[in-house]
Structure formats: C-alpha cells, structure tokens
C-alpha positions in Angstrom: 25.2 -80.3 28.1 27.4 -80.4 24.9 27.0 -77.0 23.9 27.8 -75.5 27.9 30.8 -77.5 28.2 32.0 -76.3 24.9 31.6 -72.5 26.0 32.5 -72.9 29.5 35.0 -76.0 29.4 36.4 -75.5 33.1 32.6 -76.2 34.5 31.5 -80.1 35.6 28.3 -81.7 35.0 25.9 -80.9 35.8 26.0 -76.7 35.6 25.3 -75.0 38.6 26.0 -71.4 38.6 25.8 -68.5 41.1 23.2 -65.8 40.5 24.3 -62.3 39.4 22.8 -60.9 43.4 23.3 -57.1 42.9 25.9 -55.9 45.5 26.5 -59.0 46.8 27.3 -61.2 44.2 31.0 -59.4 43.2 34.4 -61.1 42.6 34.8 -63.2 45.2 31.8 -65.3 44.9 32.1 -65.2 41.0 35.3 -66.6 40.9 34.9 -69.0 44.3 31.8 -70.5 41.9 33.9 -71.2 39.0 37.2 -72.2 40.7 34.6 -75.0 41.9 33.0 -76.1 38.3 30.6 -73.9 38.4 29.6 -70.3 36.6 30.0 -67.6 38.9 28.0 -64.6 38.0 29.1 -60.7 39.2 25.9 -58.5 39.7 26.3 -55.2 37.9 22.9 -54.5 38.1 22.1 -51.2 36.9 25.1 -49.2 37.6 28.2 -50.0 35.8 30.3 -47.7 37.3 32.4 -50.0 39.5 32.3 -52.7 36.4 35.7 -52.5 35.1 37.4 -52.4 39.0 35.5 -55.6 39.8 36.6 -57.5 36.5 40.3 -56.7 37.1 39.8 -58.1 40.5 38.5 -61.1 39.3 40.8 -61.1 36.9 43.2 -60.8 39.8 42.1 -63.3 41.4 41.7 -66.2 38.9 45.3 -65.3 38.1 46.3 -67.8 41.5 44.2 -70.6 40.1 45.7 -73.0 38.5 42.9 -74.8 37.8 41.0 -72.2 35.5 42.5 -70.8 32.2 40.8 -68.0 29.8 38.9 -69.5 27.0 38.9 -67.6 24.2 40.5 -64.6 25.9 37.5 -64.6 28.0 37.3 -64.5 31.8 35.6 -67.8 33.5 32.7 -66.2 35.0 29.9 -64.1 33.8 28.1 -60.4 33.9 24.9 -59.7 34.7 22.9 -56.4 34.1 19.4 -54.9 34.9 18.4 -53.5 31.4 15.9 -51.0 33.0 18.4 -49.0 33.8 19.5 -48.5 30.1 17.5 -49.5 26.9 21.3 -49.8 25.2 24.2 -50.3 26.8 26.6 -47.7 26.9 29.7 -47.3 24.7 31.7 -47.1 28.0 30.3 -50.3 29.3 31.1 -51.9 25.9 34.7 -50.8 25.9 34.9 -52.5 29.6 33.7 -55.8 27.7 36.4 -55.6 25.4 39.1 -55.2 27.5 37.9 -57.9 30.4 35.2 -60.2 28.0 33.2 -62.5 30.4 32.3 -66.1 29.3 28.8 -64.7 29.6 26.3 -61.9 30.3 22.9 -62.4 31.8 20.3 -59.8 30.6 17.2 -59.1 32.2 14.2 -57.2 33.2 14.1 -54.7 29.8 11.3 -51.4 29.8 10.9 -53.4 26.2 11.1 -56.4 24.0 13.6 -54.2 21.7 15.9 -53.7 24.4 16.7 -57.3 24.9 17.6 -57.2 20.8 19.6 -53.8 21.4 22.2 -55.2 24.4 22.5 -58.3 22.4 23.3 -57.3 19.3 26.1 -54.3 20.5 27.2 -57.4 23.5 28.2 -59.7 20.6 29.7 -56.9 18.4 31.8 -55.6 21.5 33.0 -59.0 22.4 32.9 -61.1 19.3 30.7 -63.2 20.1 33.2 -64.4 22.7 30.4 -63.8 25.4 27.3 -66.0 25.9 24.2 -64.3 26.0 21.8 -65.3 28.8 18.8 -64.2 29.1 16.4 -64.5 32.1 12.3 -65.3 31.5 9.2 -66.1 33.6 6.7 -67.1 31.3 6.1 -68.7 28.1 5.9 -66.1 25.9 8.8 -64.5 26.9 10.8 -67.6 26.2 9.3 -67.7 22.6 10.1 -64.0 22.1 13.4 -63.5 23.3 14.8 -66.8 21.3 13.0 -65.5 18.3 14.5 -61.7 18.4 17.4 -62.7 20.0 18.2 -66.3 19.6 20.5 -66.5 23.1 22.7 -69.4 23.9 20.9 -69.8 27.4 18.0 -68.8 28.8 16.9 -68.5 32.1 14.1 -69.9 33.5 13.0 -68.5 36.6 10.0 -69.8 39.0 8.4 -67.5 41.3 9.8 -69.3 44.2 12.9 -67.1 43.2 14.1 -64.8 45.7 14.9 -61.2 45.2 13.4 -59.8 42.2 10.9 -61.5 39.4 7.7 -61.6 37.5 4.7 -60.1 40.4 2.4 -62.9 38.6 3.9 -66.4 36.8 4.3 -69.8 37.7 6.6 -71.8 39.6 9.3 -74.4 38.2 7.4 -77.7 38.1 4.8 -76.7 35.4 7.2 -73.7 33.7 10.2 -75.3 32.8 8.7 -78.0 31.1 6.1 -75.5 29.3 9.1 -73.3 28.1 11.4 -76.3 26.8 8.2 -77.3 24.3 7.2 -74.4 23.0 10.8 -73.4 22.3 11.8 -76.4 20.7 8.6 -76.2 19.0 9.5 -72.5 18.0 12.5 -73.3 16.3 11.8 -77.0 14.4 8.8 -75.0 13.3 10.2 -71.5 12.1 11.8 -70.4 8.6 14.6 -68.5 9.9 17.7 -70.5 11.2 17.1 -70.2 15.1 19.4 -71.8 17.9 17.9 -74.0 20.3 19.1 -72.4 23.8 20.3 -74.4 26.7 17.7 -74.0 29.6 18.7 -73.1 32.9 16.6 -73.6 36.1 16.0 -71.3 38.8 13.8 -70.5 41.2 13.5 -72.1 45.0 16.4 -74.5 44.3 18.9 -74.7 47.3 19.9 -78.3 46.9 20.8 -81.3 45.0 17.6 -82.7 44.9 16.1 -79.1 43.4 19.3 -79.6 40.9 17.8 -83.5 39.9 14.4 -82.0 39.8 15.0 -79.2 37.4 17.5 -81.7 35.2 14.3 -84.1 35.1 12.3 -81.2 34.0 14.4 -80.6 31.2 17.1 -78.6 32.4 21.0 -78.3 31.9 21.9 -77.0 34.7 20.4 -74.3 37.4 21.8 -71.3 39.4 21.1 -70.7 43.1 21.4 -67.0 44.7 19.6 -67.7 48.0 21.8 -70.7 49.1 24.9 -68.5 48.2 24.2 -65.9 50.6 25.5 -68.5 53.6 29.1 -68.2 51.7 31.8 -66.3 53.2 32.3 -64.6 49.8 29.0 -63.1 49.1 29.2 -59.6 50.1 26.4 -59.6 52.7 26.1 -58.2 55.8 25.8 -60.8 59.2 22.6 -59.3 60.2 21.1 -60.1 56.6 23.1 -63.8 56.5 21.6 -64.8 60.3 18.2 -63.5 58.8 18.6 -66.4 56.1 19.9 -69.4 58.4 16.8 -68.8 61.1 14.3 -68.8 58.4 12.1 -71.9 58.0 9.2 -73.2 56.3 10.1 -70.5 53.4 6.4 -70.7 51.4 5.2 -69.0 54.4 7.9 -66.9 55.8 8.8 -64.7 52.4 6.6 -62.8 50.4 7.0 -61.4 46.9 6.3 -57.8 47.5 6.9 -53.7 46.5 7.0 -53.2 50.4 10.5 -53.5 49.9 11.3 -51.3 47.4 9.4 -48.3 48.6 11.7 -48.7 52.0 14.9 -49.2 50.0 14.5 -46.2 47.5 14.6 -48.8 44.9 11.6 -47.9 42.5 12.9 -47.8 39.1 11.5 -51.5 38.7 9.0 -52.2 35.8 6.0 -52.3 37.5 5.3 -55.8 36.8 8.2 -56.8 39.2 8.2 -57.5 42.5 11.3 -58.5 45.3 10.8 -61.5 47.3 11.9 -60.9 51.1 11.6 -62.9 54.4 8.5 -61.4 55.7 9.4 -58.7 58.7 8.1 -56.3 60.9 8.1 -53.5 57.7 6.1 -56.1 55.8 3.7 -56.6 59.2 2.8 -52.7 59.5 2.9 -52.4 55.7 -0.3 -54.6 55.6 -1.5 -53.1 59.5 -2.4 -50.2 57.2 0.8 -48.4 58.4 1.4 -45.2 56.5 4.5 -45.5 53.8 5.9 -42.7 55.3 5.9 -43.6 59.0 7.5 -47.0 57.6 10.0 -45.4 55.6 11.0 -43.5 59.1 11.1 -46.5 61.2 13.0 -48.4 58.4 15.5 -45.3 58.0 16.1 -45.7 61.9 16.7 -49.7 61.9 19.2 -48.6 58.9 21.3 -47.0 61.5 21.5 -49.4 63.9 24.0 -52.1 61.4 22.9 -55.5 61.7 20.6 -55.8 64.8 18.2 -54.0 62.0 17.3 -57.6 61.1 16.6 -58.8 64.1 17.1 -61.7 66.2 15.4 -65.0 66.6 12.8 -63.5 68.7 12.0 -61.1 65.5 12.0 -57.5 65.2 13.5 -57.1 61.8 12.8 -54.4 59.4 15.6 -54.1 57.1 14.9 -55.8 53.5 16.7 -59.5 53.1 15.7 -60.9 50.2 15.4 -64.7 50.1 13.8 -67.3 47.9 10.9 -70.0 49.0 13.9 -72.5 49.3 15.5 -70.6 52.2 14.3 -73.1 54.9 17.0 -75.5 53.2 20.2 -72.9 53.8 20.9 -73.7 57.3 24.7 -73.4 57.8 27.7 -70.9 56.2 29.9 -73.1 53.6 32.5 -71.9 51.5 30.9 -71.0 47.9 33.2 -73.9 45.9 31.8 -76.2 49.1 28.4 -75.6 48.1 28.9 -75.9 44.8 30.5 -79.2 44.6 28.1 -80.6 47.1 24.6 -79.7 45.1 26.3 -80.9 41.8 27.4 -84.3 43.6 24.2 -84.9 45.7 22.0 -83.7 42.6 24.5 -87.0 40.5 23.6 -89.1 43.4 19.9 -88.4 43.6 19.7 -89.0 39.3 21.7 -92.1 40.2 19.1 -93.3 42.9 16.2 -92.6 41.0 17.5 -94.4 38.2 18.1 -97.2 39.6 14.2 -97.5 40.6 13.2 -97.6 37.2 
C-alpha cells in the first residue's frame, strides 16, 4: 500500500476507487470518490471531446475542498480511456493532460498489444510521469504482457462478474487474482530488464466490504466498484436505469454478459472478444426467442422514447440496456458516493479485523 499512498496521498487504507463508467462516471462522482479517500475515476471512453470541459469542472469543484490538495500539480482523481477507439492518443488529448494532469489514467481494451505501449509511453511524456498508468486485464497472460511492455504502476484485475464491458471468456476473481499476483511477481524476480512490480487492483462483482476483505486476502491493494456507484446521486444515470439496479436480486442469474446489447445501442466498435454485462430484459428475452435483430432494434428504438419507464417496473417490461455486475443483488439503497466509499473501506477494516482475530 506503500507505493499507492505515495502517488495518491489524500486516499485511506485500504484503496477503493470508482470505475471510469463511460457517461456516467463524470466529475461529480470522480471528485465525490476522492473527497471521501478514495480514487475517483472520470469515463472518457472513446470520445475525448468533452475531456478538457469535464477536468476544469472537476477542477472546479475540488477547488471547495479543503480536504484535497494537487500532488504534484496533478488533479486527485483519474482518466480513463477505451483504446479501441484510437491505437495512439491524439496530440489534442495529450495537450488536455498537460494542462489538467490526473493522478492517473486507466487504459483498456487496445485492437493490440502495441497500443497499450503507444498511450503509455506518449501518457508519461505528456505528463511527466506525473500520471499513474493503470492498466485493466482479464487473464494471465495479459497481466504478464502488459507489465513486461509497459511496466504500469497498477493493474487492474478484472473478474468476469464485472459489469458493463469485459473479456466474453475468463475467470472470475477468486482463482484470477491470485494467478495474476504469481506470475507477475514471478515475471519480474525472474526477468533481466529492471521491471516494476505493479500494485494489483481488484474488480469484478465487488459491492461491499466483505468483496473489499476478500480481494485484499487474495492479494489485493485495493479494488474499484462501478456497479455499487450507480445508487449515488452523483453518477450521471438516469432513474429508470438506477430503479433497474436496486430491484435486481440474486445477480448470477439476473445479468448476462452479452453482444445483445450492443447491437441495440449502436455500440459495435468493441473488439470482438468483449462482451457488456446487463440485467437480463425483455431485449435479451426475444433476442434468444429467435427475435429478428431488426424487429429488436425497432422495439428497443421505441422504449428509447418513452424516458425511463423503458426499464420497466417491478413487474418487468424493460428493454433499454442497464448494465450491472453479478454483485448487483447487494446495491439495495441510493447513498451519497463519499457514503459508500467510507462505509466499504470501514466494513472491509472490520471484516480483516474479525477474521483475524479467528486465527
């Protein structure tokens, strides 16, 4: 935990941090999450055209806290980007890091291996080296390969309980995590070049402190929730999509990792070896009824227009997209984002305490 309190010294132990959710993880949330201890993430995604707006807000924003100074000239909080939408950043996107540099800057979901190197590389020139690189993985050999070409400060280690998007195929938390932290260490005691032994983040299905202990015991510094966050005033969500989450129970069974929902969202630019996980709807239903993709496209078009009752009720009827992880049966009521985040990091203390104390 050394090394993250050293390059984010206004977080607490143990890190939680907010995922970079595209559209609905903007300033508020971001700086809500760090005002609290934590790492709040802004979701750029893959268009940076509203980039340098949302990082004066922030700035904005964190300017009324007395509780969170720049470090470094860098903004508390962090960036993250969808690199299949560029195989190198752009020299406009770089000039936006200069100006505002986040404490950190997620990467994920590259066409190729040399993109990760590419955004890296022109990141740390841009910025100095002032912001952390973070970048997200779902199996093994991804792990090994991006701290060998890359040799991040963090990497994130993501189980397919996650919600939203991730790996079609890959394993969950419990036997991942603990996989990636051996072979990595293993990686670098064993390699001739100088490489940097990353912190590990969890994520994945986590929507609590006892997820947080779990992935701590698993070798873990800390872990970032996005599904839990979407109950937060903050996030930019709609109430239709939020009700969605705080109905849904029993979340192995009631959200499916699919490319239903990109075909109805327009959102196909995925490598096809992602998928988005969703709470399973009526879309999903006919999608598997043998419904044809363009007589779900009009339906879904339709339920677009009719604001939040597109997501239904309790009684069902859904079709619009709401992605959620496996943990969602845990979000149950709407807490203020620096709520949440001080009460996972303190029940996550208390249940390392506990089990301690058993030994």
């Amino acid at each position: 935990m050394d090394t993250l309190q050293r390059d984010y010294p206004w977080t607490r132990s143990p890190l939680v941090a907010c995922a970079p959710m595209r559209l609905i993880a903007l300033a508020p949330l971001a700086v809500e999450v760090s005002k609290a201890g934590g790492l709040g993430f802004i979701g750029a995604g893959s268009d940076i055209a509203t980039l340098a707006s949302l990082l004066s807000e922030a700035r904005q924003l964190l300017s009324s806290s007395v509780s969170l100074a720049t470090h470094d000239d860098t903004l508390p909080l962090g960036v993250g980007f969808l690199l299949w939408a560029f195989s190198t950043p752009p020299d406009s996107l770089l000039a936006v890091l200069a100006e505002h540099t986040p404490a950190a800057i997620w990467l994920f979901a590259p066409r190729r291996p040399a993109d990760l190197q590419s955004w890296t590389q022109r990141i740390r020139e841009a910025t100095r080296g002032r912001s952390k690189i973070w970048i997200q993985v779902g199996t093994v050999a991804e792990a090994i390969s991006a701290v060998k070409d890359c040799q991040p400060e963090v990497l994130v280690v993501q189980g397919t309980d996650a919600g939203g998007h991730g790996l079609e195929a890959g394993a969950g938390l419990v036997p991942l995590l603990p996989e990636v932290a051996d072979a990595v260490s293993s990686a670098v005691t064993s390699s001739s070049e100088r490489l940097y032994m990353p912190a590990l983040i969890a994520t994945g299905g986590i929507s609590d402190g006892r997820g947080l202990a779990a992935s701590i015991a698993l070798g873990a510094q800390g872990i970032v929730m996005g599904t839990r966050y979407l109950a937060a005033p903050e996030a930019n969500i709609s109430q239709g999509y939020q009700r969605a989450v705080l109905r849904s129970k029993d979340g192995g069974s009631t959200t499916v990792r699919s490319k239903v929902y990109d075909g109805l969202r327009g959102t196909t630019d995925w490598p096809r070896h992602y998928g988005g996980r969703g709470i399973i709807n009526e879309s999903y239903r006919d999608a598997l009824a043998g419904l044809s993709a363009e007589e779900n496209k009009r339906l879904y078009d339709e339920a677009v227009k009719t604001g939040d009752a597109g997501w239904g009720e309790e009684g069902g009827g859904g079709r619009l997209t709401a992605y959620a992880g496996a943990g969602v049966g845990l979000v149950r009521e709407v807490k203020r984002a620096g709520e949440i985040t001080d009460e996972v990091r303190e029940e996550g203390r208390k249940v390392l305490r506990r089990a301690a104390s058993k030994l």
